[in-house]
KEVEXGU-334097 format. One record per residue (C-alpha): residue number from 1; residue in three letters; chain; x, y, z. Coordinates in steps of 0.5 Angstrom, whole numbers, plus 2048, in hexadecimal, padded with zeros to 3 digits. Example, Ala and Ser with C-alpha at 12.3 -4.5 7.8 and 13.67 -1.06 7.14 Angstrom:
// KEVEXGU-334097
{1,Ala,A,{819,7F7,810}},
{2,Ser,A,{81B,7FE,80E}},
// end
This chain:
// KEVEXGU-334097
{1,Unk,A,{7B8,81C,7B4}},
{2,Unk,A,{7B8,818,7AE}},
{3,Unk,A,{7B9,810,7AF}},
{4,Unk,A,{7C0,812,7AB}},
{5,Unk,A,{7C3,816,7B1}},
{6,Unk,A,{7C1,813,7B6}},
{7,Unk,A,{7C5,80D,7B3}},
{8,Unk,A,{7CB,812,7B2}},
{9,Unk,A,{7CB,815,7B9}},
{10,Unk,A,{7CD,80E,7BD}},
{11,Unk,A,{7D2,80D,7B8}},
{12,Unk,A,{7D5,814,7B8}},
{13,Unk,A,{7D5,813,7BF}},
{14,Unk,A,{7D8,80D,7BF}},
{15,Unk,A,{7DE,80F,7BA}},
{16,Unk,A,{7DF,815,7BE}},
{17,Unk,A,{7E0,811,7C5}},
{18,Unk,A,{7E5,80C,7C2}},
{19,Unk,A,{7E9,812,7C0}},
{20,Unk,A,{7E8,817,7C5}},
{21,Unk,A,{7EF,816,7C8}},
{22,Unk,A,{7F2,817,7C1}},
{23,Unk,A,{7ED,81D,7C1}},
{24,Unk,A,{7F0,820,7C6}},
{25,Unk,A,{7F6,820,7C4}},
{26,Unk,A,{7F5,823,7BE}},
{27,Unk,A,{7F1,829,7C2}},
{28,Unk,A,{7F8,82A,7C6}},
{29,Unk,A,{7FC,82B,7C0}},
{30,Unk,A,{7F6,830,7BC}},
{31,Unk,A,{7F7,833,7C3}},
{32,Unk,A,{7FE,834,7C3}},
{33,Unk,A,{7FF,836,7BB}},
{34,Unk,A,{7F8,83B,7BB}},
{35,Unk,A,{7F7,83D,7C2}},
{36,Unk,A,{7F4,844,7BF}},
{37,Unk,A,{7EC,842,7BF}},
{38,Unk,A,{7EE,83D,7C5}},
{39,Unk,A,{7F0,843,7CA}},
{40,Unk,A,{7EA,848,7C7}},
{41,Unk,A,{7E5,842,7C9}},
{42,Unk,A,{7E9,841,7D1}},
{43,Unk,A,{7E8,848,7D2}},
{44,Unk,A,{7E1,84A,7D0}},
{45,Unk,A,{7DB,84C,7D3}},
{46,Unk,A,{7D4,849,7D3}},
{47,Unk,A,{7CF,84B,7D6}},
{48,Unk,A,{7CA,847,7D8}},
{49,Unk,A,{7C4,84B,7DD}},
{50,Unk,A,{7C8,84F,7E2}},
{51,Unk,A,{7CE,84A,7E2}},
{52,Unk,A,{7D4,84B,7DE}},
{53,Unk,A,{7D7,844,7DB}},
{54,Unk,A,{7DC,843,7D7}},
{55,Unk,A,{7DC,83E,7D0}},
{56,Unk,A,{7E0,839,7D5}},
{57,Unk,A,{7DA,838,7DB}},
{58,Unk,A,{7D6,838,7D5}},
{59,Unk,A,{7D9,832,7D2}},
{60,Unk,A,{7DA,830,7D8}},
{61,Unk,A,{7D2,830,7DA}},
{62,Unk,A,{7D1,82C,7D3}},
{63,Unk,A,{7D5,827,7D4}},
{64,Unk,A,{7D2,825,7DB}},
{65,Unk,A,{7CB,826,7D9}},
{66,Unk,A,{7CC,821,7D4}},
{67,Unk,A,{7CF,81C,7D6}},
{68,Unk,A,{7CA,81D,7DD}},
{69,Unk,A,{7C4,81C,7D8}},
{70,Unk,A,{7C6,816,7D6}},
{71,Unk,A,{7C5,812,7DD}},
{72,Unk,A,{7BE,811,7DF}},
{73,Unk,A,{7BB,811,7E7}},
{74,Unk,A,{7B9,80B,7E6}},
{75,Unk,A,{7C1,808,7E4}},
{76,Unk,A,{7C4,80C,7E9}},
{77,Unk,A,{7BF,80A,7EF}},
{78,Unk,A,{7C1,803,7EC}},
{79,Unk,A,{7C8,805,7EC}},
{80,Unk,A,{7C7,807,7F4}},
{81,Unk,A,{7C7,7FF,7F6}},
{82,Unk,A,{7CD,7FE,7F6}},
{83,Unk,A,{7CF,803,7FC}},
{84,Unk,A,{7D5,800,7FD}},
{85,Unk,A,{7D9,802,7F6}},
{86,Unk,A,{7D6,808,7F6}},
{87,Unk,A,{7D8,80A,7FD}},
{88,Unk,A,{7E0,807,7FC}},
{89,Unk,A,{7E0,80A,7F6}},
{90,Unk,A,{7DD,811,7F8}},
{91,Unk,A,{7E3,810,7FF}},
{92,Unk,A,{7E8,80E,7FA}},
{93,Unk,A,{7E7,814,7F6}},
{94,Unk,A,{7E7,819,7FA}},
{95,Unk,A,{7ED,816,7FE}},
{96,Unk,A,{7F1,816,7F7}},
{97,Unk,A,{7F4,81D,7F8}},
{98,Unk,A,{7F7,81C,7FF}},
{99,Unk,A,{7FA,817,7FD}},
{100,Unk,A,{7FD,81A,7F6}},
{101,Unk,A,{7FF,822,7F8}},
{102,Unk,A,{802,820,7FF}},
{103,Unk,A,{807,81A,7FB}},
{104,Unk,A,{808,81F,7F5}},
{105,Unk,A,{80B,825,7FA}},
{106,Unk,A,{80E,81F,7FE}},
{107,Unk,A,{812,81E,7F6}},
{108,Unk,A,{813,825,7F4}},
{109,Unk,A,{816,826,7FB}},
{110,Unk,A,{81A,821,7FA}},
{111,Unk,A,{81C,822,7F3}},
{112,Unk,A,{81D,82A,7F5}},
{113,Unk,A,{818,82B,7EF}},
{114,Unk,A,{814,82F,7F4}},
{115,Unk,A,{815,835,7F1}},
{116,Unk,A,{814,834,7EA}},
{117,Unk,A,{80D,832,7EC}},
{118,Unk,A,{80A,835,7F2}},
{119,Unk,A,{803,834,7ED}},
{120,Unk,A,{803,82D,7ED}},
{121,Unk,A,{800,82B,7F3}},
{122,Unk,A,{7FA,830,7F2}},
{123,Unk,A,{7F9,82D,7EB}},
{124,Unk,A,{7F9,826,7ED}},
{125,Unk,A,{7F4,828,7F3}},
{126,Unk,A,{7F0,82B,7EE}},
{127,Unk,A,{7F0,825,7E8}},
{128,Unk,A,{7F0,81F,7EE}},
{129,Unk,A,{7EA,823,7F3}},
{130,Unk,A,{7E6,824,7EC}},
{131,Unk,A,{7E0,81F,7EB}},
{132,Unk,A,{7E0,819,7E8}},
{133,Unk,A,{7E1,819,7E0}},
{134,Unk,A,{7DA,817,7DC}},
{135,Unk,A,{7DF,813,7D8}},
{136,Unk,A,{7E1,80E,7DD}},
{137,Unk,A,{7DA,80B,7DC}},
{138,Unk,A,{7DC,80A,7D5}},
{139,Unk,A,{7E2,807,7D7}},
{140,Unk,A,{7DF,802,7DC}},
{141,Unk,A,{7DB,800,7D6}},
{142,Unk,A,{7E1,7FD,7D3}},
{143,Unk,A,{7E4,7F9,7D8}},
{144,Unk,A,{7E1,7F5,7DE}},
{145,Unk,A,{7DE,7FA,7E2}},
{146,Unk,A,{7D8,7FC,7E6}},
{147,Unk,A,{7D4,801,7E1}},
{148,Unk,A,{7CF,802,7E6}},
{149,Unk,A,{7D2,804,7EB}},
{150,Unk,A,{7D6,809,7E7}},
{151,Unk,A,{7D1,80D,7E5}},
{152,Unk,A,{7CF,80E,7EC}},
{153,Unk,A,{7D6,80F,7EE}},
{154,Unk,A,{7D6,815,7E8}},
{155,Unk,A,{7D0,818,7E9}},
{156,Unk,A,{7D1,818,7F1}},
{157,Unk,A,{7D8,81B,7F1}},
{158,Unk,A,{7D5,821,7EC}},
{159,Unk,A,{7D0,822,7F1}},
{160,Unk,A,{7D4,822,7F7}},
{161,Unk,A,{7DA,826,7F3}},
{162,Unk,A,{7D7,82E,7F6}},
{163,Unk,A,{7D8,82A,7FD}},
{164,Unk,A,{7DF,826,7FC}},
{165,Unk,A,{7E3,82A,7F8}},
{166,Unk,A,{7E3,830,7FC}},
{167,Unk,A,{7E4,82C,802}},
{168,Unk,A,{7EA,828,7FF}},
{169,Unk,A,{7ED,82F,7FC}},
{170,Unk,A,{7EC,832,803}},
{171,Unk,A,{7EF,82C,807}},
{172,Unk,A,{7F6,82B,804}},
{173,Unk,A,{7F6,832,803}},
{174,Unk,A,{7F6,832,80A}},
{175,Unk,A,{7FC,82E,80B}},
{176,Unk,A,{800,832,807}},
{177,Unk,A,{801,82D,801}},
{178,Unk,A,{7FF,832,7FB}},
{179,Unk,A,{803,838,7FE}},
{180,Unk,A,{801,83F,7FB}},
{181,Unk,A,{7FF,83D,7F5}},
{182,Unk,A,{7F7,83C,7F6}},
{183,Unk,A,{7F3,843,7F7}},
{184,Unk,A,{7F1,844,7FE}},
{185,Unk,A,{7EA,843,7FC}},
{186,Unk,A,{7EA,83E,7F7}},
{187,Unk,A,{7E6,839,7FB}},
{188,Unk,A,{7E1,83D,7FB}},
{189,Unk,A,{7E2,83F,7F4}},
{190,Unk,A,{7E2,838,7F2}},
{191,Unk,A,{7DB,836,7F5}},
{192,Unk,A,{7D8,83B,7F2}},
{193,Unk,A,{7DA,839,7EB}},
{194,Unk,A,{7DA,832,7EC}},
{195,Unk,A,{7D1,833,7EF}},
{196,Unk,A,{7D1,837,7E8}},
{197,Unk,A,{7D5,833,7E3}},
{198,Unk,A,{7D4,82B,7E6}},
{199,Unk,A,{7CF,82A,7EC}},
{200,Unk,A,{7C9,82E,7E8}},
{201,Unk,A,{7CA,82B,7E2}},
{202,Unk,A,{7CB,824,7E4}},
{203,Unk,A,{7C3,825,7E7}},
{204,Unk,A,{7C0,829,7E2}},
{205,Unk,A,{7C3,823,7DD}},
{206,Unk,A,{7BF,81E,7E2}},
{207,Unk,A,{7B8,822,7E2}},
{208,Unk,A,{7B9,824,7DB}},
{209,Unk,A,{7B9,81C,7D9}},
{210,Unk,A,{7B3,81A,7DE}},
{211,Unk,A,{7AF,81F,7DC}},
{212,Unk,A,{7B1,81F,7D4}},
{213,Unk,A,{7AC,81B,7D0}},
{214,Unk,A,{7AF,815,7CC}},
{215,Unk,A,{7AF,818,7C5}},
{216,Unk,A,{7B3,81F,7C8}},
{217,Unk,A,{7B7,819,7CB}},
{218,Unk,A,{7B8,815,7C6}},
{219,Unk,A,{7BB,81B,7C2}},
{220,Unk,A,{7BF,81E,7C7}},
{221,Unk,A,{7C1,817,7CA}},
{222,Unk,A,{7C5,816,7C3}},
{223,Unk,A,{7C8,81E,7C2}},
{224,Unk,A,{7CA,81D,7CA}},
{225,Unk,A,{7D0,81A,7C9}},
{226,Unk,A,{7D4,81D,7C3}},
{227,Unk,A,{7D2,824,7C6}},
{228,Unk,A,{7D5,823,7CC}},
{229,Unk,A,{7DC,81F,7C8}},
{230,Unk,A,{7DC,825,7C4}},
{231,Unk,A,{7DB,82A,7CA}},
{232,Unk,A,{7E1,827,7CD}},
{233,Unk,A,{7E6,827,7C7}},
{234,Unk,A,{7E5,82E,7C6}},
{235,Unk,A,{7E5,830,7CE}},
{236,Unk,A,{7EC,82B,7CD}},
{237,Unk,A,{7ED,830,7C8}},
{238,Unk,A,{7EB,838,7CB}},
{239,Unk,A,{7F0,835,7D3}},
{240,Unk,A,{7F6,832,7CE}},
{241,Unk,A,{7F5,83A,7CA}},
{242,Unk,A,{7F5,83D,7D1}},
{243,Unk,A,{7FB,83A,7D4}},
{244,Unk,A,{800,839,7CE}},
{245,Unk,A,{801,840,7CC}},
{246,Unk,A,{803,842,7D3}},
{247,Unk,A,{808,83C,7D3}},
{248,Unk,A,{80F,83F,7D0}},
{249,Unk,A,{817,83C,7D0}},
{250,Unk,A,{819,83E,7D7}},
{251,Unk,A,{813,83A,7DA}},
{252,Unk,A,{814,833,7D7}},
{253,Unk,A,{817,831,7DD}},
{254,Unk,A,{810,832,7E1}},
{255,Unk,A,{80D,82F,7DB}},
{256,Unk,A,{810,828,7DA}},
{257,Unk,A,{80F,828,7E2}},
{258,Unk,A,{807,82A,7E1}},
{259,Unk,A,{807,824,7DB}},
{260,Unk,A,{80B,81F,7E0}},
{261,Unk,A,{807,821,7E7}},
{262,Unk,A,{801,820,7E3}},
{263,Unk,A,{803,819,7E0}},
{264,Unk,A,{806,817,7E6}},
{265,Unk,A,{7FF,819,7EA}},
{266,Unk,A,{7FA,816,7E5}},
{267,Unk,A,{7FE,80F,7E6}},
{268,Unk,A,{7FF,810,7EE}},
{269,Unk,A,{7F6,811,7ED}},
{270,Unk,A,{7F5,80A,7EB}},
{271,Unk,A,{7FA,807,7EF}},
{272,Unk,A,{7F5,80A,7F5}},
{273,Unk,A,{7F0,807,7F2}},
{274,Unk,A,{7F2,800,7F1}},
{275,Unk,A,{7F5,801,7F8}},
{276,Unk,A,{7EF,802,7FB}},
{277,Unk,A,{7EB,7FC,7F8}},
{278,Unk,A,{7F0,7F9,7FB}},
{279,Unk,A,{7EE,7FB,802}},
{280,Unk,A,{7E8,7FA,800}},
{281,Unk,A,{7E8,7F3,7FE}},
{282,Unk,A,{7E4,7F6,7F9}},
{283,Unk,A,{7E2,7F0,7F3}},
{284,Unk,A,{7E5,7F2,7EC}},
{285,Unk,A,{7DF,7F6,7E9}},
{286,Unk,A,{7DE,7FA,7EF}},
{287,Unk,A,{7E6,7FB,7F0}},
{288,Unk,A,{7E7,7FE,7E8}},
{289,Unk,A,{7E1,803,7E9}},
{290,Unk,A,{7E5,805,7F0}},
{291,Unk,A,{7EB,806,7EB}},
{292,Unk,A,{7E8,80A,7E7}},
{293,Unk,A,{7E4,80E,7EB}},
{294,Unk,A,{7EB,810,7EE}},
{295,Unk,A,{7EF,811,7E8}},
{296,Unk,A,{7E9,814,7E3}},
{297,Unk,A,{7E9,81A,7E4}},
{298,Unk,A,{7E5,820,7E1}},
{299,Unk,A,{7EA,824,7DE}},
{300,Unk,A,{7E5,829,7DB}},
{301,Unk,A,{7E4,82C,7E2}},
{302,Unk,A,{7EB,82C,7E4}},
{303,Unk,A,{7EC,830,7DE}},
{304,Unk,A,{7E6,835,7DE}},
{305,Unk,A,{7E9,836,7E6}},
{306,Unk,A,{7F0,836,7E4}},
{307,Unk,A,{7EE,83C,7DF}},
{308,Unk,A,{7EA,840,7E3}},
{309,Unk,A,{7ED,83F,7EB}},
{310,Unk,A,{7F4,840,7E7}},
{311,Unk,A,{7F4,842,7E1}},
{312,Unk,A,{7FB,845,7E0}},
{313,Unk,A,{7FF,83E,7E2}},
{314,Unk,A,{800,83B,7DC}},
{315,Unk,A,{802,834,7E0}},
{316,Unk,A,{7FC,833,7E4}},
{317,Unk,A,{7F8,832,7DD}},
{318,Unk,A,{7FE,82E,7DA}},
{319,Unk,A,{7FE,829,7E0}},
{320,Unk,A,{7F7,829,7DF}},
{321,Unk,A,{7F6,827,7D7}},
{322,Unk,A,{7FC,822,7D8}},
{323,Unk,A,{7F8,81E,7DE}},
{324,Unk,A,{7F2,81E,7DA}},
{325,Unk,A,{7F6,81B,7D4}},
{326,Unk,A,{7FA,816,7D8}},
{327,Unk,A,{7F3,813,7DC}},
{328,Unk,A,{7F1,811,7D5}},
{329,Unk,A,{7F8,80D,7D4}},
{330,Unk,A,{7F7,80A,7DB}},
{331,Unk,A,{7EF,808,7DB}},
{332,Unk,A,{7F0,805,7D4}},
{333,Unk,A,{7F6,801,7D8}},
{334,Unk,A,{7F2,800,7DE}},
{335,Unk,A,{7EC,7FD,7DB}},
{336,Unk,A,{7EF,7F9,7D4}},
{337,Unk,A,{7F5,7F7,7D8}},
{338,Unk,A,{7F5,7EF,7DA}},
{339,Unk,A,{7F0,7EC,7DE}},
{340,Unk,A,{7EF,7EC,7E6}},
{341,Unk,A,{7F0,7E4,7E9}},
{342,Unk,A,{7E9,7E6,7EC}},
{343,Unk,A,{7E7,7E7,7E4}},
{344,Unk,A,{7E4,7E2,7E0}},
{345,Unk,A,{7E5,7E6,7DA}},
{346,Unk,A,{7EB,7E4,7D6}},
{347,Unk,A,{7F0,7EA,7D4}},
{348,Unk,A,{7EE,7EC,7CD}},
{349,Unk,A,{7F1,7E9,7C8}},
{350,Unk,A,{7F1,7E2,7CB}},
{351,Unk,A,{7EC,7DC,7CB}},
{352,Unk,A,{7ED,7D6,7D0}},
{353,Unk,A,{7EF,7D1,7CD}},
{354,Unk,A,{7EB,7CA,7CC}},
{355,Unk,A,{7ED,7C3,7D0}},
{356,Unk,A,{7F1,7C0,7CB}},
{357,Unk,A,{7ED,7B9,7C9}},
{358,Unk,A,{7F0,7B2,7CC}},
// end
């Protein structure tokens, strides 16, 4: 790699995480207007040994190894220090989706919406009781938060995901919250994929990066992030091709639902976490790493579990994609808002004012 792209790659990288929210959008609209290659990708098959994998599990496999090969052991052993954070934060998340499905059935009863989108309580479970996203160790950075912790947060979640989503999926499914609408065997399903496409991956990007020498780092390290944006904006692209084309006239109701279900959850998400810093009496940087841990979810799980435990309802990946474009909205209000009385920062945009001279 010449001295030229390797100064070209942190830009580029930097460029593209700016703009990724915009991005994504426009992602969303190629998907709508040129969903042809889009569904081709989505419903392919590749084979990789005896398994046979789709383009989106590959996607998904891309985006967790790369963005596991940018933590070291060393960070995360460090990161573990503070096992209060990670623990709230961890207790927090995986107590988001008992909290966000039981409220949004109790609003649709109410509402006499329940008919229109029996899918709504399983897509939110899917997208809340998916590990914490990558990116909200991005986010923490421009904000007041404990970066540290919040890599351990990441990492951990994706590690526990074969055992805490299942577990999730099956308890509410047992309470009788998702209804019908959830194969009997998805539980089962969704711990094969997620050990496939989350959990290995995070642990092969970890050795991988102990055991690469520092010039495969240095290499790797500067392609690492733009693979992954990149890998998710065409993932983005490939789930929002699968789901427009099945979305006709007669469904606009479940559609407006799926959008409103999904903004209304993603918003009720950060509230628990805020909630929960509370309770905690967590200090202000412990308490906006719980609330993106709660909020920020891997939406790219969520939408490779979506296509594959329910590919012909359209409502549960529409669900999926408005959450993962509305959690940028609310991380970006959460970690640039005004600053905590507990802040010794100053809200952007002002500066303390000087004692006037006697």
């Amino acid at each position: 790699m010449t001295k030229r792209q390797s100064s070209l790659l942190p830009r580029l990288s930097a460029w593209l995480n700016a703009r990724l929210g915009r991005a994504s959008f426009v992602a969303y609209l190629i998907a709508f207007l040129l969903p042809g290659p889009g569904r081709v990708l989505s419903e392919a098959g590749v084979d990789i040994g005896v398994v046979r994998t789709r383009p989106p599990a590959l996607l998904l496999i891309v985006i967790l190894f790369a963005a596991s090969y940018q933590v070291t052991l060393r960070r995360l052993a460090a990161s573990l220090r503070r096992p209060a954070v990670l623990l709230g934060g961890l207790t927090a998340h995986l107590v988001t989706p008992f909290v966000v499905v039981p409220v949004a059935v109790a609003v649709m009863a109410g509402t006499g919406t329940g008919q229109d989108g029996p899918f709504v309580p399983v897509a939110l479970v899917l997208v809340t009781a998916a590990p914490v996203a990558a990116g909200a160790t991005v986010w923490i950075q421009r904000g007041d938060g404990d970066g540290a912790a919040m890599i351990s947060i990441v990492v951990c979640s994706a590690l526990l995901s074969p055992l805490t989503l299942p577990a999730t999926l099956g308890l509410l499914s047992a309470t009788g919250l998702l209804g019908e609408s959830l194969p009997a065997a998805s539980a089962g399903s969704a711990r094969g994929l997620v050990v496939l496409t989350v959990a290995l991956p995070c642990v092969v990007g970890l050795v991988c990066r102990w055991l690469s020498p520092p010039r495969v780092e240095r290499r790797v390290l500067g392609l690492a992030p733009v693979v992954a944006m990149s890998a998710v904006l065409v993932l983005t692209y490939v789930t929002a091709a699968a789901a427009f084309p099945l979305l006709d006239l007669s469904s606009a109701a479940p559609a407006l639902l799926a959008v409103a279900a999904a903004g209304g959850a993603c918003l009720l998400a950060f509230q628990v976490g805020r909630r929960a810093a509370r309770l905690l009496r967590l200090p202000c940087e412990a308490a906006a790493t719980v609330t993106l841990a709660c909020g920020m979810n891997n939406v790219s799980v969520s939408s490779v579990l979506a296509v594959t435990l329910l590919p012909a309802e359209p409502g549960v990946l529409l669900s999926v994609l408005v959450y993962g474009l509305v959690q940028k909205v609310a991380a970006y209000r959460a970690m640039t808002g005004p600053a905590r009385p507990s802040s010794d920062r100053s809200p952007l945009g002002t500066r303390p004012r000087r004692l006037a001279r006697k």
